[in-house]
One Martini backbone bead per residue (centre of mass of N, CA, C, O) as a GRO file, in nm:
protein
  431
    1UNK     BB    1   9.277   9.683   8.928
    2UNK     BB    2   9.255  10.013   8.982
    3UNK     BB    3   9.198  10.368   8.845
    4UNK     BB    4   8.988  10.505   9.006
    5UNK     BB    5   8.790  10.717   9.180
    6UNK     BB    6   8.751  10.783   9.535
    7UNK     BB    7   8.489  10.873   9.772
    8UNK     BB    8   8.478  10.914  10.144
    9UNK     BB    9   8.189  10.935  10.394
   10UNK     BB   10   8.200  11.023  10.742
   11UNK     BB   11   7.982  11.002  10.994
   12UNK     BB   12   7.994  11.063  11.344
   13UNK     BB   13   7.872  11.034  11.694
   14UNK     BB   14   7.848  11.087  11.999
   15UNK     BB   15   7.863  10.861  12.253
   16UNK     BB   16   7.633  10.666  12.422
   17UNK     BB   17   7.571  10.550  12.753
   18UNK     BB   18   7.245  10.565  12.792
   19UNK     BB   19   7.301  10.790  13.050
   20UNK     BB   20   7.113  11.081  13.019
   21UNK     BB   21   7.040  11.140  13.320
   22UNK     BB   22   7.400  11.208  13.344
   23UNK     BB   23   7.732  11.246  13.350
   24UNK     BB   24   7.805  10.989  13.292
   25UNK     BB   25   8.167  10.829  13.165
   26UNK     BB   26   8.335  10.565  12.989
   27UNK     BB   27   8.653  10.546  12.985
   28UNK     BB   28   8.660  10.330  12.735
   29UNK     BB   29   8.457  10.482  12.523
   30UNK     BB   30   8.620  10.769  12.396
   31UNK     BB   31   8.649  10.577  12.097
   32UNK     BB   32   8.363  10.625  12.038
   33UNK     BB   33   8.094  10.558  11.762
   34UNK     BB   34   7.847  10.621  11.585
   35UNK     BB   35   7.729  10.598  11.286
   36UNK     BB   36   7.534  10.814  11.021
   37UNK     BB   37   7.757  10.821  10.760
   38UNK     BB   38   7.762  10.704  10.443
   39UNK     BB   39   7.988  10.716  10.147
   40UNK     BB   40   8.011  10.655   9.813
   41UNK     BB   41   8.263  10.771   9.516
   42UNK     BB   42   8.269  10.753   9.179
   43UNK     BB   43   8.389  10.991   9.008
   44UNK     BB   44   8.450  10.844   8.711
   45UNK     BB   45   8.149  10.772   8.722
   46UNK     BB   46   7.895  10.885   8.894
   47UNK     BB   47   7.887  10.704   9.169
   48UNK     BB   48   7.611  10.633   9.415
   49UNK     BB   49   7.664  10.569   9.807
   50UNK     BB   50   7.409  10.568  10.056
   51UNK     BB   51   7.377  10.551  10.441
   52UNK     BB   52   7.149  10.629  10.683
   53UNK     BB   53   7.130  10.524  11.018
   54UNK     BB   54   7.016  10.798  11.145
   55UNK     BB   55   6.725  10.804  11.329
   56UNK     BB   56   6.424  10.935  11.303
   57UNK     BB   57   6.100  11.037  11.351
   58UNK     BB   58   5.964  10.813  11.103
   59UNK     BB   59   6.239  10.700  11.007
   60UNK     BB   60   6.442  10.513  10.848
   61UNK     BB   61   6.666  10.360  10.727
   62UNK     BB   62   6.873  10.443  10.438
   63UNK     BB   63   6.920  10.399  10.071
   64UNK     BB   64   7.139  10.499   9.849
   65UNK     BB   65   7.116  10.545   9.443
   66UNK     BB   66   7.367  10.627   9.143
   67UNK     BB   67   7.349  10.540   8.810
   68UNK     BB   68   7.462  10.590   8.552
   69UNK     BB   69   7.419  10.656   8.193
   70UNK     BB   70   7.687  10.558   8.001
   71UNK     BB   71   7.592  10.703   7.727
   72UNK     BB   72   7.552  10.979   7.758
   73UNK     BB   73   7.843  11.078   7.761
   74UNK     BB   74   7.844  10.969   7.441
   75UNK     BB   75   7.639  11.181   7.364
   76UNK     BB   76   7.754  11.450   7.493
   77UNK     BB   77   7.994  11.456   7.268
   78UNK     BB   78   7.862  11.430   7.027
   79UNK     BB   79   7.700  11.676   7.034
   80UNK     BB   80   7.934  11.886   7.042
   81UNK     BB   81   8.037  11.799   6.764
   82UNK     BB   82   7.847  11.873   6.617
   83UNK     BB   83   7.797  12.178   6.705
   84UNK     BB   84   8.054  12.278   6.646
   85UNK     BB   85   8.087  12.240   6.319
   86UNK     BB   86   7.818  12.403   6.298
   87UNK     BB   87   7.984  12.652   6.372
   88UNK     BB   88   8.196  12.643   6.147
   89UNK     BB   89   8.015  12.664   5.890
   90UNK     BB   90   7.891  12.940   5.931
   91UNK     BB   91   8.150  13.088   5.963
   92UNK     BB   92   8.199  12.996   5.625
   93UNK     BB   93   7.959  13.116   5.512
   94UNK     BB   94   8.024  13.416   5.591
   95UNK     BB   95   8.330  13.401   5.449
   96UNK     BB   96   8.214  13.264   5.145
   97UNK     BB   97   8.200  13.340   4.821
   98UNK     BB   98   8.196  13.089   4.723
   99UNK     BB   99   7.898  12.914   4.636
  100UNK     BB  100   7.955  12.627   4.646
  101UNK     BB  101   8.065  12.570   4.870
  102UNK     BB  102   7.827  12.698   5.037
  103UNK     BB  103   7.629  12.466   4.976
  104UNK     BB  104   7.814  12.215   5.088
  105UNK     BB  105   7.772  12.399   5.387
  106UNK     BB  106   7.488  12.343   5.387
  107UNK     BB  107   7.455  12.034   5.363
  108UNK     BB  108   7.612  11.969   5.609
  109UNK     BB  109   7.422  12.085   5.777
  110UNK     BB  110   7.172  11.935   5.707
  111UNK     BB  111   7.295  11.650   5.842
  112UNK     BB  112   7.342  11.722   6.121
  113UNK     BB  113   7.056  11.810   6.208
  114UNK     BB  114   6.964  11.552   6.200
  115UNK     BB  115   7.157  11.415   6.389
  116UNK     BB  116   7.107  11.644   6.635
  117UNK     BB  117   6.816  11.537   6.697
  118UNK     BB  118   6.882  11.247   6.784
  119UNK     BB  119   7.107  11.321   6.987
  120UNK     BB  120   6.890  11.463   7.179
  121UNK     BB  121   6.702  11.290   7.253
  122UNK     BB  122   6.901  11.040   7.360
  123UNK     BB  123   6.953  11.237   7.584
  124UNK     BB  124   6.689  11.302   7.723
  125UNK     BB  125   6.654  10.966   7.748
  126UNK     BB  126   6.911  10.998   7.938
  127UNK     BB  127   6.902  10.809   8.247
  128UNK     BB  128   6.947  10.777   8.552
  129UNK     BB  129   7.001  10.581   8.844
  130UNK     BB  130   6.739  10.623   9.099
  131UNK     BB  131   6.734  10.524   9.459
  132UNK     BB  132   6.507  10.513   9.803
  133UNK     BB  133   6.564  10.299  10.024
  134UNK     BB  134   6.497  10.109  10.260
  135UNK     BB  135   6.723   9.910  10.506
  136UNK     BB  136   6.828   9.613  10.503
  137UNK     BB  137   6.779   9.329  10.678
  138UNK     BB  138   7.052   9.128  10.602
  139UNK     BB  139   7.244   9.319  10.729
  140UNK     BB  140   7.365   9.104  11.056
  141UNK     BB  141   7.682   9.168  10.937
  142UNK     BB  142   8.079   9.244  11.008
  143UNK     BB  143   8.309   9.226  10.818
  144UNK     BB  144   8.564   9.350  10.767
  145UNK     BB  145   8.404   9.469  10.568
  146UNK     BB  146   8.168   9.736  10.541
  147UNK     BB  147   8.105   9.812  10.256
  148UNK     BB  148   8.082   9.537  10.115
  149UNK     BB  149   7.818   9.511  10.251
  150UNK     BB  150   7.661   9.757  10.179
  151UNK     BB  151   7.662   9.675   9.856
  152UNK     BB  152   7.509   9.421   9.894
  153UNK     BB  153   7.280   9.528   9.986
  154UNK     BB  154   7.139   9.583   9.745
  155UNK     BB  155   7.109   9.289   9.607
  156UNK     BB  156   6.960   9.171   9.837
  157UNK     BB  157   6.721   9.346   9.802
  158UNK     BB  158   6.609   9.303   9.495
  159UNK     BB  159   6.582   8.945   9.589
  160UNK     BB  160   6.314   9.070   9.746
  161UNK     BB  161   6.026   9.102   9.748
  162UNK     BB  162   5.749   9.284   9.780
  163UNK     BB  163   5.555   9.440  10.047
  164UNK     BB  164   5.348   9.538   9.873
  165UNK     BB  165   5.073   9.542   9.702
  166UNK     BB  166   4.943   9.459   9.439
  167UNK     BB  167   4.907   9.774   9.253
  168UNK     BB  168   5.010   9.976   9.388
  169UNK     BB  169   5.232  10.248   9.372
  170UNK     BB  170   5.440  10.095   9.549
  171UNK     BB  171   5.531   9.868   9.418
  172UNK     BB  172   5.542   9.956   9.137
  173UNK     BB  173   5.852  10.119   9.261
  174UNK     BB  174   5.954   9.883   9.426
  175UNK     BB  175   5.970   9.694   9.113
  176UNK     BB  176   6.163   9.894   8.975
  177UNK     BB  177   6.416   9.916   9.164
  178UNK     BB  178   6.447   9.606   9.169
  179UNK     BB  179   6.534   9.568   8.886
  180UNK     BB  180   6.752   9.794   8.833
  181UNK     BB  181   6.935   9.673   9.031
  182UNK     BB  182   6.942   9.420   8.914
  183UNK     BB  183   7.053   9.486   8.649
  184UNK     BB  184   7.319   9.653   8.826
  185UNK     BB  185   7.516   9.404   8.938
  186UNK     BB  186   7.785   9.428   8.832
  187UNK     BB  187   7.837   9.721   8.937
  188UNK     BB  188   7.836   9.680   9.179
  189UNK     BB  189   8.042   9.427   9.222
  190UNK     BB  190   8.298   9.584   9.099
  191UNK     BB  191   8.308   9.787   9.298
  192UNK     BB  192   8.348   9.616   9.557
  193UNK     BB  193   8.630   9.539   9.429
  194UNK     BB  194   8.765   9.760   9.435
  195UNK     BB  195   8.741   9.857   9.732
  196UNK     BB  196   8.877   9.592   9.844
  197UNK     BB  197   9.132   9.671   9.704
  198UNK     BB  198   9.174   9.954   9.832
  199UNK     BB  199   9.177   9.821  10.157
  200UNK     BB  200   9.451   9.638  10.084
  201UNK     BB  201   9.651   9.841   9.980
  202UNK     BB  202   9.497  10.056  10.196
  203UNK     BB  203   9.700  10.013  10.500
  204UNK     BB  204   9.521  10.078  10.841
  205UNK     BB  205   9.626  10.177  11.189
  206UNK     BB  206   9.512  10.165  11.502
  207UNK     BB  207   9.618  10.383  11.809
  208UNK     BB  208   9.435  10.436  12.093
  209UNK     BB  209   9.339  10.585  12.329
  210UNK     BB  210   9.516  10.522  12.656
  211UNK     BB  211   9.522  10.315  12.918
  212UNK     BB  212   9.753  10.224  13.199
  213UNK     BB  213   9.895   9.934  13.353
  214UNK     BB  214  10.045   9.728  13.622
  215UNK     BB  215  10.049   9.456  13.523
  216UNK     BB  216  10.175   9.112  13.475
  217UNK     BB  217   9.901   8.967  13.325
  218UNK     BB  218   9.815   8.908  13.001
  219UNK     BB  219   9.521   8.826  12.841
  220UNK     BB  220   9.493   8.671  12.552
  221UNK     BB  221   9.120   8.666  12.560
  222UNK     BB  222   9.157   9.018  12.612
  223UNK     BB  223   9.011   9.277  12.387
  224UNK     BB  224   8.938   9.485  12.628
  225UNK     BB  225   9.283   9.490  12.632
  226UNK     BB  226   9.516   9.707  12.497
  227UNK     BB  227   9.781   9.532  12.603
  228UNK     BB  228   9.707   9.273  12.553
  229UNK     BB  229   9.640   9.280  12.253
  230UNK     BB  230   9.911   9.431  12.154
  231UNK     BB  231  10.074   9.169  12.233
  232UNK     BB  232   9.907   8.959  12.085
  233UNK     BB  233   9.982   9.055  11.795
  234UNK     BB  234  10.301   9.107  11.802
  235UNK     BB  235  10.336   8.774  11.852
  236UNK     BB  236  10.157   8.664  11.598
  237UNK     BB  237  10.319   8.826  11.370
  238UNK     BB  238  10.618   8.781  11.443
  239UNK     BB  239  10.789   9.069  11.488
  240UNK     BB  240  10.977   8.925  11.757
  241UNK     BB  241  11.190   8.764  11.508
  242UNK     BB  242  11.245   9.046  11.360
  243UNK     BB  243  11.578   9.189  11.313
  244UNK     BB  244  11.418   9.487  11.256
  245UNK     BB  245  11.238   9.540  11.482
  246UNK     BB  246  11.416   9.433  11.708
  247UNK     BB  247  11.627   9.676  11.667
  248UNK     BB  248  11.422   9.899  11.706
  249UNK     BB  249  11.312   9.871  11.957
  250UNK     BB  250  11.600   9.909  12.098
  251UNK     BB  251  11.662  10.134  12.053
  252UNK     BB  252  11.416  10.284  12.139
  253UNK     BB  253  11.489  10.214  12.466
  254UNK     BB  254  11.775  10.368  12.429
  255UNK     BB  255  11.633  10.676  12.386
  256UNK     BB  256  11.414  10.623  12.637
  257UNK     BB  257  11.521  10.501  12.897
  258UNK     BB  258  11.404  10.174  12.947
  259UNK     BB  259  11.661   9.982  12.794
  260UNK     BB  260  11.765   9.727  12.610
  261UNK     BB  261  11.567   9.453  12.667
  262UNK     BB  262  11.368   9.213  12.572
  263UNK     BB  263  11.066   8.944  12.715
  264UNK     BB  264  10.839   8.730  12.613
  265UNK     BB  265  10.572   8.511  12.796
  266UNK     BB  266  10.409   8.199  12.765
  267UNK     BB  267  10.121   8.132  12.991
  268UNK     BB  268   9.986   7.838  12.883
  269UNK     BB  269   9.831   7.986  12.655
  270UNK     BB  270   9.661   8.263  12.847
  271UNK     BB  271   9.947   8.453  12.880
  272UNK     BB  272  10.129   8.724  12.934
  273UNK     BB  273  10.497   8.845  12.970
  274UNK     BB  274  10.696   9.118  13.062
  275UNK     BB  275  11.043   9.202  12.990
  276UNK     BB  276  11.321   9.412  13.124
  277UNK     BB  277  11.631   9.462  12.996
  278UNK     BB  278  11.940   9.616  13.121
  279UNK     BB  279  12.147   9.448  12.951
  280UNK     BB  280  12.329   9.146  12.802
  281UNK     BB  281  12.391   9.014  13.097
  282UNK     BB  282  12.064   9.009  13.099
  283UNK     BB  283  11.843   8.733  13.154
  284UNK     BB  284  11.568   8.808  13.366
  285UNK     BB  285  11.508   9.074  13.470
  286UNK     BB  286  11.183   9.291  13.464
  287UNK     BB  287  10.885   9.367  13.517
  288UNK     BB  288  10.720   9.615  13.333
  289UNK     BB  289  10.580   9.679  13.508
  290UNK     BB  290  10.781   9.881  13.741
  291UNK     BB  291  10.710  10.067  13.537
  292UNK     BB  292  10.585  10.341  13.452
  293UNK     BB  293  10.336  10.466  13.247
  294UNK     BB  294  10.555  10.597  13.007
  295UNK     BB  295  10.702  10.293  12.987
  296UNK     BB  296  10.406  10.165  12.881
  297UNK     BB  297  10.346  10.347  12.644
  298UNK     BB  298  10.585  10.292  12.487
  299UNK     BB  299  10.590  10.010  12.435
  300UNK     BB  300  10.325   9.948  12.327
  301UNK     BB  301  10.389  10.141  12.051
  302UNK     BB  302  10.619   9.990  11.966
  303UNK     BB  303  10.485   9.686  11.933
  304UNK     BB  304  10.267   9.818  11.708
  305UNK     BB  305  10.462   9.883  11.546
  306UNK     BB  306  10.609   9.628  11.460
  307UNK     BB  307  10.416   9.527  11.384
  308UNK     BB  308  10.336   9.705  11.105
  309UNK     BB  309  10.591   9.648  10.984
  310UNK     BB  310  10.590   9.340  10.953
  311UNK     BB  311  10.344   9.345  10.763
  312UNK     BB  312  10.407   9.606  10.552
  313UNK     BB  313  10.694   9.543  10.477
  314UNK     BB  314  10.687   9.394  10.134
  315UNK     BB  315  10.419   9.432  10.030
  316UNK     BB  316  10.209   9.432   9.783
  317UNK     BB  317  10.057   9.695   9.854
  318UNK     BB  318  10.239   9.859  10.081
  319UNK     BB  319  10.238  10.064  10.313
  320UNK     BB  320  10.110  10.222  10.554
  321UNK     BB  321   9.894  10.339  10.792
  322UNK     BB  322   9.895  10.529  11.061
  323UNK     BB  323   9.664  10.577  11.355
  324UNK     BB  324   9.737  10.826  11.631
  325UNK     BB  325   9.592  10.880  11.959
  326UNK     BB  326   9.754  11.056  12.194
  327UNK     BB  327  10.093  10.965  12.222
  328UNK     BB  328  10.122  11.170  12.517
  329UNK     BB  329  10.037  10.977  12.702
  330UNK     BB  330  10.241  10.984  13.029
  331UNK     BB  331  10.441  11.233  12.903
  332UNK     BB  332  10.769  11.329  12.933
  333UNK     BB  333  10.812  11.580  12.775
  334UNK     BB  334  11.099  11.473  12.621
  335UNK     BB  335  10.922  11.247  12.500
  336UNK     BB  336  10.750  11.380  12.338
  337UNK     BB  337  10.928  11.481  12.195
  338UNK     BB  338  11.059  11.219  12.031
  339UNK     BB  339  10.848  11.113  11.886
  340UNK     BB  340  10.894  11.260  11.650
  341UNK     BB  341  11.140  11.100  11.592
  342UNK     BB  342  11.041  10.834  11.582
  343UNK     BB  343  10.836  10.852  11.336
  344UNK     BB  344  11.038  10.972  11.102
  345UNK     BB  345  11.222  10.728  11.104
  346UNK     BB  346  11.005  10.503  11.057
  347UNK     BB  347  10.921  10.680  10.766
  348UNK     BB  348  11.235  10.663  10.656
  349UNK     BB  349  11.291  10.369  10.673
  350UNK     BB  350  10.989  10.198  10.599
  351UNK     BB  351  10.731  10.385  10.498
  352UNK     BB  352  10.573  10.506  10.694
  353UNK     BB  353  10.292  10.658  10.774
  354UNK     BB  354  10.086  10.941  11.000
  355UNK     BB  355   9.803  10.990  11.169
  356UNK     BB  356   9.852  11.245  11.452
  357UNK     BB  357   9.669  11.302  11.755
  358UNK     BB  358   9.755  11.635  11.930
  359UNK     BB  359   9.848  11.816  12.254
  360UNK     BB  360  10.141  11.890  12.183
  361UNK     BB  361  10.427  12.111  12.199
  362UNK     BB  362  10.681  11.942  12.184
  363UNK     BB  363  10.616  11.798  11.899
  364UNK     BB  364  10.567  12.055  11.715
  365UNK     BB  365  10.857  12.159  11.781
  366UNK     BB  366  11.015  11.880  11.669
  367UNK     BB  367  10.845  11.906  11.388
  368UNK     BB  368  11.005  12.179  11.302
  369UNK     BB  369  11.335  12.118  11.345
  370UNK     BB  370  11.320  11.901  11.133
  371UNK     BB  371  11.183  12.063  10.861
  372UNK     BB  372  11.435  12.239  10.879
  373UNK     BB  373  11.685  12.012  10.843
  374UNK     BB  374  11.546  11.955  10.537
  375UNK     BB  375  11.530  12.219  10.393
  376UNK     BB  376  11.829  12.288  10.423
  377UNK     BB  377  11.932  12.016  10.283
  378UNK     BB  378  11.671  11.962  10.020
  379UNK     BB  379  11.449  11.837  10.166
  380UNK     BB  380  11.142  11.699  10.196
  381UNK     BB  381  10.884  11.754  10.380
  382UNK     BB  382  10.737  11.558  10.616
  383UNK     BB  383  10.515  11.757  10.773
  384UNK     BB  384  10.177  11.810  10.825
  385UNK     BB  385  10.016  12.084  10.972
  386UNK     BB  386   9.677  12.051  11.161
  387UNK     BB  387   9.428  12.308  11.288
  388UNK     BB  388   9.155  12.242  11.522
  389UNK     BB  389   8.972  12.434  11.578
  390UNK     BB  390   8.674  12.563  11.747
  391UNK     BB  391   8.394  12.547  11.578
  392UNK     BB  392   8.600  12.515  11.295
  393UNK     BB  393   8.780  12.514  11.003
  394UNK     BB  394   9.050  12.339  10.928
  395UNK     BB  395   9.410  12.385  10.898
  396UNK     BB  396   9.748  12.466  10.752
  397UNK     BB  397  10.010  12.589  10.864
  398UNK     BB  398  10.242  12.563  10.754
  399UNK     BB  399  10.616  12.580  10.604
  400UNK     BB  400  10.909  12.709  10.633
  401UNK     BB  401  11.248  12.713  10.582
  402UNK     BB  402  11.285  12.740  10.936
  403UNK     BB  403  11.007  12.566  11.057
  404UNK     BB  404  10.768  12.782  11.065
  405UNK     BB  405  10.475  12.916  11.057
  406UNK     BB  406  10.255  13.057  10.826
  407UNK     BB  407  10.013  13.050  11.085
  408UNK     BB  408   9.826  13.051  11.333
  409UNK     BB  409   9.737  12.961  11.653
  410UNK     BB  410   9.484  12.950  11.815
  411UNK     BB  411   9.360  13.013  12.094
  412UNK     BB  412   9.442  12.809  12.382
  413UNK     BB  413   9.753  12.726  12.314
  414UNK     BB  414  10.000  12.818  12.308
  415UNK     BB  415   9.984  13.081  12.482
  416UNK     BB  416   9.962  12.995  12.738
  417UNK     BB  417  10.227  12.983  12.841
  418UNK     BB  418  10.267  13.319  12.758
  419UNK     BB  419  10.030  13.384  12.969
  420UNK     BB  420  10.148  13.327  13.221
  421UNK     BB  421  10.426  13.451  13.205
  422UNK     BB  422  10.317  13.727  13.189
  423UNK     BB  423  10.168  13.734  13.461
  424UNK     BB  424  10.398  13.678  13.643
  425UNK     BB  425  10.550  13.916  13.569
  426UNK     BB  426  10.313  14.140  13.697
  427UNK     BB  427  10.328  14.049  13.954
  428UNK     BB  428  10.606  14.098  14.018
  429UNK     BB  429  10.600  14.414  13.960
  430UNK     BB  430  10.377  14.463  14.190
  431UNK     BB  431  10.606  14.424  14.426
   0.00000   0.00000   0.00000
C-alpha cells in the first residue's frame, strides 16, 4: 500500500482513419484514438516519467526521466535550520548586553558557520538525475497495465548495451544514462508497484458510445460487438446469478416499461440470445430484438452495471468508477430523465461513482431536481456538473441551496430550445 500523491497526465490525438484525403469516417472509430503523451508524477518525492510517442519530423519517440537526489531535501533543511539560528544569534547579539554571553553568542556563530559551509557545498552537489532517451523498442507487447509496461521499459532499456562507437561523447552519454537508471532500478520498480497498486485499488469500467443492433444472436467470440462483449462480460462474471443484481435489473427493467424479467441462453457456446420476460407467469418471452433501439441500449447499461456491481462491490480494493459516453443515445427524453434517477440510486445503494458525458438537457435537469432534494433535506450534494465549452477551459457549474446552477451554460446548449420558442413567438406575432 502505498501513501504517496501521484499525478498522471494523457494526451491523445484524434483518430485518423488512415483515409486522409476524403471525408470518410468509420463511425466504429469514433471512440478511438492515438496516445501521444503520458506522464507519470509523483509528487511527493518529485519523481517524473514521460513518453512521448507522438513522431515528429526526424525524432523518434522519446522517453524522459527525473529521479530526485534524496539526500538534497535532507540537506537544504538541514541548511534552513542552520540559516535560522545563525539568524537567532546575531539577533541575540544585538540586543545582548552581557560580553560573556554575546562572545559565547559568537562562539557558536563561528561553528554553524563552518557547519553551513559543508552543508552549502553539499546541497551544490546534489544534483537530480535527468535524462532523455529514444523509446526503447523492447516494449513489444501491452499487457493489462500499459503504465507499468512503459516503467519498466526503462530499466529494460537500461540492461542494453550503447549502440553509439565506443569513445565517442554520444557513448559515453549514453552509457552514464544507463548506468543511472541502472543504479536507481529498485525505486524505480517500487514506483512501478505502487501504480500496479493504485490502478487496482481504483477500479475503473468504461461504457462507450455505442450503436445497437436488432440482432437475435450475439457471438461469444466477436469482442467488435460492443452489446455481444457486453453480454458476455456480464454471463462471465456470473453477475445474473447474483440475488441483489438481479433485483436491481428487474426494478429498473419496470421503472423504464421495458419488462418484468429477462433471461439469457447459450446457443452451444458459440453465442447469446437474450430475452424479456412479461409478467411473473410468462415462462418463454421473446426476444430483446423485438424492441426498439431505446429499450436495447437501455439493457445493455442495465447489463453494463450489473457487471460492475458485482465485481466491485465488497471488493478488497473499494467501489469502482463507472465512466460512461453519451448514455442518451437512442433514447426518449422521459428515459433521459430517469437515468439521471438510475445512476443516483446505483451510486446511493452500491457506491458506485460515474463519470458521465452527455448532451442530454433531460438529464441535467433531473440531476439539478435529485440535488435539491438532498440539500433541502441535509444531505450532500450527489452530482458535480462540469461544462466544456468550445475551444476553452471547461468549469463547475456549481449547485445552489434550490438547485439552480450559480454558472450559465455557454451559447448553444441550453438557449437553443428557448430561442426557437422566441423565434416562433415573433413568428406567430407577425401574422
Amino acid at each position: 500500500m502505498t501513501e504517496e500523491i501521484y499525478e498522471f497526465k494523457i494526451e491523445v490525438s484524434r483518430y485518423n482513419s488512415g483515409k486522409e484525403d476524403s471525408e470518410y469516417t468509420d463511425p466504429n472509430d469514433d471512440a478511438r484514438g492515438l496516445i501521444d503523451f503520458i506522464c507519470i508524477r509523483n509528487i511527493t518525492k518529485g519523481t517524473l516519467f514521460e513518453f512521448r510517442f507522438k513522431q515528429e519530423p526526424g525524432k523518434a519517440p522519446m522517453m524522459h526521466i527525473v529521479l530526485p537526489d534524496e539526500s538534497s531535501k535532507a540537506i537544504a533543511e538541514h541548511v534552513s535550520e542552520l540559516q535560522t539560528r545563525k539568524k537567532e544569534l546575531i539577533e541575540l547579539m544585538a540586543s545582548e548586553g552581557n560580553l560573556d554571553k554575546i562572545a559565547d553568542y559568537k562562539s557558536e556563530t563561528s561553528k554553524i558557520d563552518k557547519v553551513l559551509k559543508d552543508a552549502l557545498f553539499q546541497q551544490k552537489n546534489a544534483k537530480d538525475i535527468e535524462a532523455t532517451v529514444e523509446m526503447s523498442q523492447t516494449l513489444d507487447y501491452t499487457s493489462k497495465y500499459l503504465l507499468i509496461d512503459l516503467l519498466k521499459d526503462f530499466v529494460r532499456y537500461s540492461e542494453y548495451p550503447s549502440n553509439f562507437r565506443k569513445g565517442t561523447k554520444k557513448y559515453v552519454l549514453d552509457t552514464e544514462v544507463k548506468d543511472l537508471i541502472a543504479g536507481n532500478k529498485g525505486k524505480i520498480e517500487k514506483l512501478a508497484g505502487d501504480i500496479n497498486y493504485l490502478l487496482d485499488f481504483f477500479q475503473i469500467d468504461y461504457i462507450q458510445a455505442h450503436g445497437v443492433t436488432q440482432k437475435m444472436l450475439f457471438s461469444v467470440s466477436d469482442d467488435s460487438d460492443h452489446i455481444a462483449k457486453t453480454i458476455k462480460e456480464f454471463m462471465q462474471s456470473r453477475a445474473w446469478k447474483n440475488i441483489k443484481v438481479r433485483k436491481f435489473i428487474k426494478d429498473q427493467m419496470k421503472a423504464f416499461g421495458i419488462g418484468y424479467d429477462f433471461y439469457i441462453s447459450n446457443e452451444n457456446g458459440e453465442a447469446f440470445k437474450v430475452f424479456i420476460l412479461e409478467s411473473e407467469d410468462d415462462k418463454t418471452g421473446f426476444p430483446l430484438a423485438d424492441l426498439g433501439m431505446g429499450s436495447i441500449q437501455l439493457m445493455m447499461l442495465l447489463f453494463a452495471l450489473g457487471t460492475s456491481i458485482k465485481r466491485n462491490v465488497g471488493s478488497v480494493f473499494g467501489n469502482s468508477t463507472v465512466v460512461i459516453e453519451e448514455p442518451e443515445q437512442n433514447l426518449h427524453p422521459d428515459a433521459q430523465s430517469k437515468l439521471a434517477t438510475l445512476l443516483y440510486e446505483v451510486n446511493d445503494k452500491f457506491g458506485i461513482k460515474f463519470i458521465v458525458e452527455t448532451h442530454s438537457e433531460y438529464m441535467i435537469r433531473r440531476c439539478q431536481i435529485i440535488a435539491a432534494k438532498a440539500l433541502k433535506d441535509g444531505k450532500i450534494n450527489p452530482f458535480r456538473v462540469y461544462y466544456f465549452q468550445h475551444n476553452d477551459v471547461p468549469y463547475d457549474m456549481g449547485f445552489q441551496k434550490n438547485g439552480k446552477f450559480i454558472e450559465s451554460f455557454g451559447p448553444g446548449f441550453l438557449d437553443v430550445a428557448d430561442n426557437a420558442a422566441i423565434e416562433l413567438f415573433e413568428l406567430e406575432e407577425d401574422d
